[in-house]
C-alpha positions as CSV (number, residue, x, y, z in Angstrom):
1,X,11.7,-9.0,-13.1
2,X,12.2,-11.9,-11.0
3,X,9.6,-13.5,-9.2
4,X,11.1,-13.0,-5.8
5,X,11.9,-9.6,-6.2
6,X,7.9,-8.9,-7.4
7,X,6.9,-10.9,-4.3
8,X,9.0,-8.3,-1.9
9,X,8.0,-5.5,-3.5
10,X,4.3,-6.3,-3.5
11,X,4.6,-7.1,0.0
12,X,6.9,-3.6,0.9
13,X,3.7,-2.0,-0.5
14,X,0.9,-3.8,1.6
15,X,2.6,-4.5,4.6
16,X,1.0,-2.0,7.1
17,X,-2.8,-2.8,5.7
18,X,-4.8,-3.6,8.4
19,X,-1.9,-4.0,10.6
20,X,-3.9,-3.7,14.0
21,X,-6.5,-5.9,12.7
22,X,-5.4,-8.9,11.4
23,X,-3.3,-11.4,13.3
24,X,-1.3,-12.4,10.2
25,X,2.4,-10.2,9.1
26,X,2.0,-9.2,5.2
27,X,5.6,-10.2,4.2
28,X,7.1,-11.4,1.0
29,X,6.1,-14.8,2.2
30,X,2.5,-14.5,2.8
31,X,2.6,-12.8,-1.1
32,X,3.9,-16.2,-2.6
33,X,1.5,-18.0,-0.4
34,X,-1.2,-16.2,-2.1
35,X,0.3,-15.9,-5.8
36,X,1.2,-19.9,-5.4
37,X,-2.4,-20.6,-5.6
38,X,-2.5,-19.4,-9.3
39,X,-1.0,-21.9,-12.3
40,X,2.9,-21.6,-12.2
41,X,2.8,-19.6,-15.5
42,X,0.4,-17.4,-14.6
43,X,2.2,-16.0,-11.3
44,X,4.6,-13.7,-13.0
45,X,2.1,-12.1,-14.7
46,X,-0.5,-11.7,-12.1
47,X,2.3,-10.3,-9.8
48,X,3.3,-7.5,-12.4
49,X,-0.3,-6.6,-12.8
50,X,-1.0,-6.4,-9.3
51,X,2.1,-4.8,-8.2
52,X,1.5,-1.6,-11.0
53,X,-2.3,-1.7,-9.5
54,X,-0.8,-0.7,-6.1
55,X,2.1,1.7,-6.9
56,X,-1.0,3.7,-8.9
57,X,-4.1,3.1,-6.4
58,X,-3.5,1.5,-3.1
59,X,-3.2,4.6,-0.3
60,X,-1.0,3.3,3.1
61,X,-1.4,4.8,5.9
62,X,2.3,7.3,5.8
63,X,0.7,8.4,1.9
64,X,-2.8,9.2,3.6
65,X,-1.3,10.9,6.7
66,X,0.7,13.2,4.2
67,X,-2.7,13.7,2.1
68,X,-4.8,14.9,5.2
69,X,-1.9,17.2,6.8
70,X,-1.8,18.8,3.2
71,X,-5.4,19.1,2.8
72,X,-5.2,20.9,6.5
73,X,-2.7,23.2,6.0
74,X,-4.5,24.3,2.8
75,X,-7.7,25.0,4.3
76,X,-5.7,26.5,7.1
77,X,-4.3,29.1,4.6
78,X,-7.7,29.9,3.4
79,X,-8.5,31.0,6.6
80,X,-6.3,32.9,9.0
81,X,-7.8,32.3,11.8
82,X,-8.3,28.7,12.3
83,X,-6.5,26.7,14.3
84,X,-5.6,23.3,14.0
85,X,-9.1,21.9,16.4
86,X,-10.8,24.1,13.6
């Protein structure tokens, strides 16, 4: 894949952490500022390995928000009564 491409997907992935705390935009040119700071033939690599790291482990905020309305509507099932301030 072509290093561009990696950059913009990587960057896709990240760009909502710690979007109301930092004052810099995660874009696809913030990721080659980083990966430039690695040797030239090194920056492929570390790209690939860091962009299959966060399609497996890195949660944003939509995946967690999908996670938590899940785990309510289970425990809501478990118990009839409750409500969703329960």
């Amino acid at each position: 894949m072509q290093k561009d491409m990696l950059e913009k997907e990587v960057a896709e992935i990240i760009k909502g952490f710690r979007q109301d705390s930092i004052e810099i935009e995660i874009n696809q040119e913030h990721v080659h500022k980083w990966v430039s700071q690695f040797k030239p033939d090194a920056q492929d690599v570390i790209l690939e390995e860091t962009l299959h790291i966060l399609k497996e482990w890195y949660f944003g905020k939509d995946r967690i928000c999908v996670f938590l309305d899940e785990i309510v509507d289970y425990l809501k099932s478990e118990n009839e009564n409750a409500t969703d301030e329960d």
